[in-house]
NULUM-748551 format. One line per 8 residues: number of its first residue (from 1); their letters; for each residue x, z, y of C-alpha. Coordinates in nm, 2 decimals. Layout:
NULUM-748551
NUM = a = X,Z,Y | ...
This chain:
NULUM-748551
1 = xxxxxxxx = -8.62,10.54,14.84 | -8.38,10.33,14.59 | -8.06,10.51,14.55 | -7.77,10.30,14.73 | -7.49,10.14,14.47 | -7.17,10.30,14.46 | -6.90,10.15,14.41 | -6.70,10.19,14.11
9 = xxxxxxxx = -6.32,10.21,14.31 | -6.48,10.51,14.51 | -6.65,10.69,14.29 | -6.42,10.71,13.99 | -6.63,10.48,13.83 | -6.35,10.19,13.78 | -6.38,9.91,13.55 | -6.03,9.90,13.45
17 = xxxxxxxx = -5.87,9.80,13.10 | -5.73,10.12,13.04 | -5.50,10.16,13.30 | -5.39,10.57,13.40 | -5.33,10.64,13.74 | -5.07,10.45,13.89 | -4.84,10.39,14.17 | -4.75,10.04,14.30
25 = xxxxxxxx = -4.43,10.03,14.49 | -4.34,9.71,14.63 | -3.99,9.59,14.70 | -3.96,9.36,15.01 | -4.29,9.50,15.10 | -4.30,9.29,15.46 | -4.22,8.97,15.30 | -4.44,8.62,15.25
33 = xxxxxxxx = -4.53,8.69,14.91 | -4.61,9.05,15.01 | -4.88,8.95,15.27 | -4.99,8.60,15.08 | -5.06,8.72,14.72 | -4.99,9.07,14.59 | -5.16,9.28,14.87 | -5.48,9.05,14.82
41 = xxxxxxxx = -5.43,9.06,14.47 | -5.45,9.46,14.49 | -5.76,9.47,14.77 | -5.94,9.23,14.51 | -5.85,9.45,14.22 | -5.99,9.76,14.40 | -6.35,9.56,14.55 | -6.41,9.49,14.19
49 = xxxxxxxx = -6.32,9.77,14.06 | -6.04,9.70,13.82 | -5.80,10.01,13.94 | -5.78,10.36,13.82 | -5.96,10.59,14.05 | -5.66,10.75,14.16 | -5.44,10.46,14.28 | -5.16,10.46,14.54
57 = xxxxxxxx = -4.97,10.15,14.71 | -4.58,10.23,14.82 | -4.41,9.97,15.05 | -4.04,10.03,15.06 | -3.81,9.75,15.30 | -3.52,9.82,15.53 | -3.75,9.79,15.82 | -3.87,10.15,15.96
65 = xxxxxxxx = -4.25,10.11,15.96 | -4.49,10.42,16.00 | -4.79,10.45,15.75 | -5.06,10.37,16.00 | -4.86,10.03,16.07 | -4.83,9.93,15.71 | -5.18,9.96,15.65 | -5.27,9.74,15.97
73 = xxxxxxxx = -5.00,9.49,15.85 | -5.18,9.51,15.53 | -5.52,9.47,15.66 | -5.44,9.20,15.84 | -5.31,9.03,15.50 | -5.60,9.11,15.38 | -5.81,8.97,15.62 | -5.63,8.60,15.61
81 = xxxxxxxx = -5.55,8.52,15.26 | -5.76,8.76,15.02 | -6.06,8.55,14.83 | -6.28,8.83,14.87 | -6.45,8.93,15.24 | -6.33,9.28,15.36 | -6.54,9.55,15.27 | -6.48,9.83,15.55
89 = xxxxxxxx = -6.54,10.07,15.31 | -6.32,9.98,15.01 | -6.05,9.94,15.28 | -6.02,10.26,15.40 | -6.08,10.41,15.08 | -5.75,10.24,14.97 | -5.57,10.23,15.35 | -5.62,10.61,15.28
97 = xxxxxxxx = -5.36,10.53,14.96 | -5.12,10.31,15.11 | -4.81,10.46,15.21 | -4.47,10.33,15.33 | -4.10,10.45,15.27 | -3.80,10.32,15.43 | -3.45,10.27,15.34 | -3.17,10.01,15.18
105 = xxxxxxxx = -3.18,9.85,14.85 | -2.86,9.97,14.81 | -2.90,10.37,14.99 | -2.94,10.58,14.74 | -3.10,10.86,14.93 | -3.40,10.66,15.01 | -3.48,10.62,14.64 | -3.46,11.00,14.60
113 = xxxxxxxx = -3.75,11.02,14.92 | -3.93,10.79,14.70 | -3.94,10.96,14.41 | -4.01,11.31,14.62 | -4.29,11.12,14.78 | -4.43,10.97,14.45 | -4.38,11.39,14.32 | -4.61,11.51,14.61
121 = xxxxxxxx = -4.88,11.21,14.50 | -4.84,11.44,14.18 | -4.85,11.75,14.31 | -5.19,11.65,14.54 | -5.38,11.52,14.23 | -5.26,11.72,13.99 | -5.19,11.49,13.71 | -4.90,11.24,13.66
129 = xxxxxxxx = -4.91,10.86,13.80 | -4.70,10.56,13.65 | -4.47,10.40,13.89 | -4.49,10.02,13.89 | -4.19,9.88,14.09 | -4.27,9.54,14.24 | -3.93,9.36,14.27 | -4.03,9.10,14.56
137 = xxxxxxxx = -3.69,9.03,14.71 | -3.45,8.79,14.77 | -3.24,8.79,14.38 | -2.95,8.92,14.60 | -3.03,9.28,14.58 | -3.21,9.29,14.24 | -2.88,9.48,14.10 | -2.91,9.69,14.36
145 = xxxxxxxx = -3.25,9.81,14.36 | -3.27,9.81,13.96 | -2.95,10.06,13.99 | -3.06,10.28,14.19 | -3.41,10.32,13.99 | -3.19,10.42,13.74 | -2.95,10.66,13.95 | -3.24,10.80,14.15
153 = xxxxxxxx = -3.46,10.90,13.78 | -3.70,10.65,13.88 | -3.67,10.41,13.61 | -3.70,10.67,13.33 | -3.99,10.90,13.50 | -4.26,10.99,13.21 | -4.04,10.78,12.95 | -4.21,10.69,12.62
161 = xxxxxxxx = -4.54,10.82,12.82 | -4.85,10.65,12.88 | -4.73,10.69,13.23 | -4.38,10.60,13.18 | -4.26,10.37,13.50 | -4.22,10.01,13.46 | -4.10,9.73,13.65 | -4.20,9.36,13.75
169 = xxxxxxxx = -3.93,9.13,13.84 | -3.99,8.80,14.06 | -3.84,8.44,14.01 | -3.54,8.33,14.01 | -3.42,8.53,13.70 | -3.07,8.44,13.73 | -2.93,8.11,13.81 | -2.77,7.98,13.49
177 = xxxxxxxx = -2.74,8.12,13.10 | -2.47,8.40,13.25 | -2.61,8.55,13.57 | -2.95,8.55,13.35 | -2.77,8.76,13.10 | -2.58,8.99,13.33 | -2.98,9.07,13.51 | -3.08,9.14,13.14
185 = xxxxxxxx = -2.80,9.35,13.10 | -2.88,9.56,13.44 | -3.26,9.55,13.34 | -3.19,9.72,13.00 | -2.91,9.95,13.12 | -3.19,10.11,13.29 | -3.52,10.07,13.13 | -3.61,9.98,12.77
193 = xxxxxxxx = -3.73,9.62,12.72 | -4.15,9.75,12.68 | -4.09,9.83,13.06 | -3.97,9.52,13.19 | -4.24,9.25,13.33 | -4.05,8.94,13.43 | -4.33,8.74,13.63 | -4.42,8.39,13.65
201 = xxxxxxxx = -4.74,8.37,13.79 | -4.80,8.01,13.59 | -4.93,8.22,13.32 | -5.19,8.40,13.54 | -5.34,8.12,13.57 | -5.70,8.03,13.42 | -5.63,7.72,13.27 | -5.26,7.85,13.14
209 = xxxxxxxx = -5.46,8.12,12.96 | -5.77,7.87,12.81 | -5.50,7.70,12.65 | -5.46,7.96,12.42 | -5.85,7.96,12.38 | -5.89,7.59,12.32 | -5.61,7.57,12.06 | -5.70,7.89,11.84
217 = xxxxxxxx = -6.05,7.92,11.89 | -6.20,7.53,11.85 | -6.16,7.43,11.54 | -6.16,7.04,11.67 | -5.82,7.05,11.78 | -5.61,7.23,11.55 | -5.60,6.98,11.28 | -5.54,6.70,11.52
225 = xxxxxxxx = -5.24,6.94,11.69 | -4.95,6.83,11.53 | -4.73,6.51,11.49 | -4.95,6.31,11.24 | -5.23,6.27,11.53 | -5.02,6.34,11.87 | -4.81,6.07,12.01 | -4.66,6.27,12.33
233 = xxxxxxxx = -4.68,6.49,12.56 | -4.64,6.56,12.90 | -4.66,6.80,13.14 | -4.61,6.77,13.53 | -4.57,6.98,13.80 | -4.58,6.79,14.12 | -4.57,6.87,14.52 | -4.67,6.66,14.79
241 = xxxxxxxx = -4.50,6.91,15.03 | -4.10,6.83,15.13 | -3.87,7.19,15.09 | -4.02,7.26,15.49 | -3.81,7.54,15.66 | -3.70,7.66,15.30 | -3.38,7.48,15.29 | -3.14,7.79,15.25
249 = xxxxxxxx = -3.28,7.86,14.93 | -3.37,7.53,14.78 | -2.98,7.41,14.83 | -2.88,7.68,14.57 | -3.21,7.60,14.36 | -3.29,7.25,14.35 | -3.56,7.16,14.14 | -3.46,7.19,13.78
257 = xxxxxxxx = -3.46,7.61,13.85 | -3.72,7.58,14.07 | -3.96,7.50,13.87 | -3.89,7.37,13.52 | -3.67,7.62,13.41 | -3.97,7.87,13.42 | -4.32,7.71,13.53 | -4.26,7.37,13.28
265 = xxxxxxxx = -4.06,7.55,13.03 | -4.38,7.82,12.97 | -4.63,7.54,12.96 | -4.41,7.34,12.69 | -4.37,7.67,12.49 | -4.77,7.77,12.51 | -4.85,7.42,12.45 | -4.59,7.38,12.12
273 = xxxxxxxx = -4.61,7.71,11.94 | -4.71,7.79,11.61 | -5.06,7.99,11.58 | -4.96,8.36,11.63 | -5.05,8.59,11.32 | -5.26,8.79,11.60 | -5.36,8.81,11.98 | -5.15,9.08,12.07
281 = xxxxxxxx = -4.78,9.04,12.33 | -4.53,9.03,12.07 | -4.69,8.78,11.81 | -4.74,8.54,12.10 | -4.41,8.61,12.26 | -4.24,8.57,11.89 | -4.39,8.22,11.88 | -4.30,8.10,12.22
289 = xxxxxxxx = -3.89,8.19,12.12 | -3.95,8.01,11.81 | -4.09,7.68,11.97 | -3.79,7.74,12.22 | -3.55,7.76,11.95 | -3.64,7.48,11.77 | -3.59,7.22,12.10 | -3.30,6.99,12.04
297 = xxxxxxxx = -3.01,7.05,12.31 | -3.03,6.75,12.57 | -2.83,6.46,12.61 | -2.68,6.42,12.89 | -2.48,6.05,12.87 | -2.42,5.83,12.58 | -2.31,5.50,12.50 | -2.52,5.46,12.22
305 = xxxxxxxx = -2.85,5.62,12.27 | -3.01,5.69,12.61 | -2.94,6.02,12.83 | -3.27,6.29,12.78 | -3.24,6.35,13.18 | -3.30,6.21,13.48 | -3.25,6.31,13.84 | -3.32,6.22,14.22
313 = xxxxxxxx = -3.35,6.28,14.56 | -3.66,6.19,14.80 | -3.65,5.90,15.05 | -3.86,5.86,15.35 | -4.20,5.74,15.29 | -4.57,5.79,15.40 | -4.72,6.12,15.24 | -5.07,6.18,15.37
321 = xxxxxxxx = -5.09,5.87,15.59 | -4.76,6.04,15.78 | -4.38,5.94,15.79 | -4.22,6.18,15.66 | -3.81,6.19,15.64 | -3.57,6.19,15.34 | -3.46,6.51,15.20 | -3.11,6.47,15.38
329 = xxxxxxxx = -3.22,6.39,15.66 | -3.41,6.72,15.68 | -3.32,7.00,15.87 | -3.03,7.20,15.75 | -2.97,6.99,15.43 | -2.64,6.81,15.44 | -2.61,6.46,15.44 | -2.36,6.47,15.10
337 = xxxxxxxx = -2.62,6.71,14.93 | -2.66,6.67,14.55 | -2.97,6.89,14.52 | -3.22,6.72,14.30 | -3.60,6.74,14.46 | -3.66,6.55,14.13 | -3.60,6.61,13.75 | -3.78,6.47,13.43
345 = xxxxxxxx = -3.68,6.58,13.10 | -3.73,6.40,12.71 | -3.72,6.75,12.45 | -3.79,6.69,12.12 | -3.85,6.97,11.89 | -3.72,6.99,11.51 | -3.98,7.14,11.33 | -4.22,7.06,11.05
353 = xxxxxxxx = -4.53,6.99,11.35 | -4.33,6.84,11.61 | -4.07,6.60,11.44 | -4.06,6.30,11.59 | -4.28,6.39,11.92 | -4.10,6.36,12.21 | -4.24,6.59,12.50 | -4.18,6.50,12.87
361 = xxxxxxxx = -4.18,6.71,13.16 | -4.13,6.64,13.54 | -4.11,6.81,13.89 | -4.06,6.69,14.17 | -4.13,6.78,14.61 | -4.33,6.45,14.81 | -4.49,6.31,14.52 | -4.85,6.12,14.58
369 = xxxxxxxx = -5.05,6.43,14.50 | -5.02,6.79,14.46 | -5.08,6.82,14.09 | -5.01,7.04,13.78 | -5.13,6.94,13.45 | -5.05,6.92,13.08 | -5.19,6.59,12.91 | -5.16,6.54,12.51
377 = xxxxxxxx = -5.20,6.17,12.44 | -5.33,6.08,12.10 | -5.20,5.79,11.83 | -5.38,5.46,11.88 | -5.68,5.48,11.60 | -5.50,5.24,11.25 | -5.63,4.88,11.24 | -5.87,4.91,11.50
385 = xxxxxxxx = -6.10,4.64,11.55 | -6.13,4.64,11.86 | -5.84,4.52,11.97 | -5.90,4.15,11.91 | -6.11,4.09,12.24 | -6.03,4.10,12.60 | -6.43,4.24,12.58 | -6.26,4.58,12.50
393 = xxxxxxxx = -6.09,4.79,12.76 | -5.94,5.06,12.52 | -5.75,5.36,12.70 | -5.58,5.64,12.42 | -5.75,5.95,12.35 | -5.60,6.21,12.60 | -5.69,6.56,12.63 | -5.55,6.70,13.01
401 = xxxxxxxx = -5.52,7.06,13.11 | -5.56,7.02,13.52 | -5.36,7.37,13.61 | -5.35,7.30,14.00 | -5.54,7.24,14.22 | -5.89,7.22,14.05 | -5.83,7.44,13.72 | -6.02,7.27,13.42
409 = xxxxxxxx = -5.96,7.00,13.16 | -6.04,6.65,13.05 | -6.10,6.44,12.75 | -6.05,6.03,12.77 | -6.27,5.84,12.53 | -6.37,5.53,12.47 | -6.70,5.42,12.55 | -6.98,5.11,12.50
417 = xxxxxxxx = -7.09,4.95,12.83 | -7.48,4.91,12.82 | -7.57,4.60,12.77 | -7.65,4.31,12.51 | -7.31,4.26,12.42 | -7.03,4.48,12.27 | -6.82,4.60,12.58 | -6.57,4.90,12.60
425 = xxxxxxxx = -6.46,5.12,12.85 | -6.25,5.46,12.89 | -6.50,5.78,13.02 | -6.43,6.13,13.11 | -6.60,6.45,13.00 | -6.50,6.67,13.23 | -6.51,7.09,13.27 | -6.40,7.23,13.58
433 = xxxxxxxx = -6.40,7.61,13.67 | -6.51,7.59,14.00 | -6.83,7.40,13.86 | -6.89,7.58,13.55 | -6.82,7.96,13.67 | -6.79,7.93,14.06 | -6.51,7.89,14.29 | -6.43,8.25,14.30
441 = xxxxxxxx = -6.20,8.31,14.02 | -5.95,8.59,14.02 | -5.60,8.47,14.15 | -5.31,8.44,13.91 | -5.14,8.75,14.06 | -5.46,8.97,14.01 | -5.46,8.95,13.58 | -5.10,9.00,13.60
449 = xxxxxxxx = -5.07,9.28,13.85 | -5.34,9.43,13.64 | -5.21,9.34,13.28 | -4.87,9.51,13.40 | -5.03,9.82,13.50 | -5.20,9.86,13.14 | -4.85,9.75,12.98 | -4.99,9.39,12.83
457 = xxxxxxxx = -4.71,9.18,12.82 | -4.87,8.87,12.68 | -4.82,8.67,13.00 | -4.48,8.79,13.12 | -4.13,8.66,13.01 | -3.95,8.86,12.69 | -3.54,8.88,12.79 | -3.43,8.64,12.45
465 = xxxxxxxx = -3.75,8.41,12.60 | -3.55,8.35,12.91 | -3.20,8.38,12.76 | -3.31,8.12,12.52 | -3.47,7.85,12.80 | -3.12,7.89,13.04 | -2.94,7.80,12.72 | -3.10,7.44,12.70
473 = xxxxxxxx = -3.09,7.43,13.10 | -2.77,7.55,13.17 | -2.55,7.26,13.03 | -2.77,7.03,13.25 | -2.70,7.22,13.56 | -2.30,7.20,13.44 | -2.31,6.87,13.38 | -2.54,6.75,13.74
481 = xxxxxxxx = -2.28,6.99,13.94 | -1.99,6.78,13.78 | -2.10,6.48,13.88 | -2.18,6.56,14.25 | -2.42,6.24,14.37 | -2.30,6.03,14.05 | -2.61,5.88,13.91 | -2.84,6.06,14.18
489 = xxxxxxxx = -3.13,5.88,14.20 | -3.39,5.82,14.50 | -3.77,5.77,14.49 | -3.99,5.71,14.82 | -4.17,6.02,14.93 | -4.55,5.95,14.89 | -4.43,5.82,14.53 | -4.49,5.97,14.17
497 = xxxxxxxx = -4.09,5.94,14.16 | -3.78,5.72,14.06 | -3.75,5.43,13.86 | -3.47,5.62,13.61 | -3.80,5.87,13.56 | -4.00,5.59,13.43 | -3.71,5.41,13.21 | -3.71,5.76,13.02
505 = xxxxxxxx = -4.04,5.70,12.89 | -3.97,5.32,12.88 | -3.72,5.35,12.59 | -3.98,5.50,12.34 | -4.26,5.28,12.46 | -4.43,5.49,12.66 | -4.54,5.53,13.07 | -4.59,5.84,13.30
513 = xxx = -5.00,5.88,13.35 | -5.11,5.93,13.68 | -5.30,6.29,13.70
């Protein structure tokens, strides 16, 4: 009789990238994010055997739950949103290992039954584990918890180890240039900067990461990657969803933190940088604050030359063959908001590749489609002869990342219809994910759950990374809160955006391309 398989996460046979036995303790442990990514991120590391054979999961939230209810709460999150179908066995192998403490952010005795419970983990395997503390809360009470790592000995347990504890902070990181910095300053008070992850699950993504690959290993497009051969650039990031019941926090965020600061910003670093001298965190992250360092501060208004910035609000409109309201006329936003649900940006980057390449980035909630891509548009070919006939539809070369929803990219060229005449048309080659590897990819939060708990910090956020991106966004922010509704724009919901969007583009000849 065959012998059955055993599975590597129950048999000490994991398939991990090096990672020693670990911990996860997650912050805010019976919130959305919680139950919709990282507890489905962890079951799917575990069925495929990517954790260390001993592996624990920690909840930690205000709310007194027993262990037997967290792990039902957890099942139950498994069940709904993980990609993978519940094996009964590889759940209550790692049900077995999911615990749950109780206590304030700001109560300093429930970090010390943390740590005692993390000690008796210890004490049962007989080894040390490396604490990863997931920060999924509400920014309010990041201080907090971060300080009381540090009072509690948490922060510093196994220092300079391989199972020294580290720490993964969510978005928003800060607000503006100074709350950033004063996070920073908490963050490194207690830990040292090689155990701080600051997350943006962008760069978890598949196509995010393939950039990297299509740059630096095709030997096609780095010749061509530079300001002799690229016209523009520009990346989106659009929603077709309003801000929903998430009004609270989108008032204090608006769009420009929302999502350029971070999600934009990363794409425009990855997408600009210089090669790296090698593939390892700190070469890449070097490059990325080099691009960033080298993006001309905006302007804001003029008389002379045109603002870099442009702003608006949604209006009602038809989104999905629906009505759908205005952002003020949704509920809890007040009718005198000045919260942009809109932003588009013109950087331009002083360096020897980019001079004189303008990159353009948007955001915005009820646009036409739920998109996110980064397309490079190429210079018209010199003298080209066939642009003397109508016979010869002619689109420019563009090479598009698709990020969200279908992860792949696209090349536009330029084409001769069949037939007995000399014709031209634009075609698509096309490469798709889904199509080429199956649908089944691992979700962002997997690689960087994962890559955290090995200590790879290529795809997280280096502190002078973020201080650097607040100080070209902060003055923005300054100068929008100035002028209240001055200059706030509107576009119809259902839309790709306002008409002040499109006369940003129009002043250096160019249009927005519909993804």
């Amino acid at each position: 009789m065959a012998e059955e398989p055993r599975h590597p996460f129950l048999h000490g046979l994991s398939k991990h990238r090096g990672s020693p036995p670990t911990v996860v303790v997650i912050f805010g442990a019976s919130g959305d994010l919680t139950a919709r990514k990282l507890i489905p991120a962890i079951y799917n590391l575990a069925h495929d055997g990517l954790l260390p054979a001993d592996f624990y999961l920690i909840g930690f939230g205000r709310k007194s739950i027993p262990d037997a209810e967290f792990q039902k709460i957890a099942a139950d999150a498994i069940k709904e949103f993980s990609r993978r179908e519940m094996s009964p066995e590889v759940w209550a192998h790692l049900a077995g290992r999911t615990l749950y403490v109780s206590g304030g952010y700001d109560e300093k005795a429930a970090y010390d039954r943390l740590s005692a419970r993390i000690a008796s983990l210890e004490n049962e395997i007989g080894q040390q584990l490396q604490s990863l503390f997931y920060i999924s809360t509400p920014p309010t009470v990041f201080a907090s918890i971060i300080k009381n790592l540090g009072a509690s000995g948490l922060a510093t347990r196994h220092l300079r180890q391989t199972t020294q504890s580290k720490v993964i902070i969510e978005k928003p990181f800060g607000k503006d240039l100074a709350s950033a910095r004063a996070l920073n300053q908490a963050l490194t008070t207690e830990f040292e900067e090689s155990q701080v992850f600051r997350i943006d699950h962008y760069l978890g993504k598949e196509t995010v990461q393939d950039l990297l690959v299509q740059r630096f290993a095709n030997s096609i497009f780095e010749p061509l990657w530079n300001r002799n051969y690229i016209d523009h650039v520009q990346i989106t990031v659009a929603e077709e969803v309003g801000v929903g019941s998430r009004a609270g926090y989108y008032e204090q965020s608006g769009c420009l933190r929302d999502m350029i600061q971070n999600h934009a910003m990363q794409l425009l670093a990855l997408t600009a940088m210089e090669p790296p001298v090698s593939f390892d965190p700190e070469s890449i992250r070097d490059e990325k604050v080099k691009l960033l360092k080298a993006i001309h501060p905006l302007r804001l208004m003029s008389d002379s030359r045109p603002s870099d910035v442009a702003r608006a609000q949604y209006a009602a409109g038809m989104v999905g063959g629906k009505k759908v309201p205005g952002y003020i006329a949704e509920k809890n936003i007040a009718p005198a908001s000045a919260t942009e649900t809109f932003a588009a940006l013109r950087f331009s980057i002083s360096n020897w590749r980019w001079q004189g390449v303008p990159f353009y980035l948007r955001s915005g909630k009820r646009l036409a489609r739920r998109v996110t891509e980064i397309a490079v548009r190429f210079k018209p070919t010199p003298g080209n002869i066939f642009a003397e006939s109508d016979r010869f539809n002619l689109a420019p070369n563009t090479l598009a990342f698709q990020i969200q929803p279908d992860e792949g990219l696209s090349l536009i060229l330029n084409a001769k219809v069949p037939g007995l005449e000399t014709r031209t048309q634009p075609v698509k080659m096309n490469f798709r994910y889904a199509t080429t590897f199956g649908s089944n990819t691992p979700e962002a939060y997997e690689r960087l759950v994962l890559d955290a708990m090995i200590g790879d910090g290529t795809l997280f956020i280096r502190g002078d990374e973020t201080d650097r991106s607040w100080q070209l966004i902060t003055p923005i922010l300054e100068y929008w809160a100035a002028q209240g509704r001055t200059g706030m724009d509107t576009y119809a919901a259902g839309s790709w955006g306002p008409a002040s969007s499109a006369a940003l583009l129009a002043t250096s000849g160019h249009g927005w391309r519909e993804p």
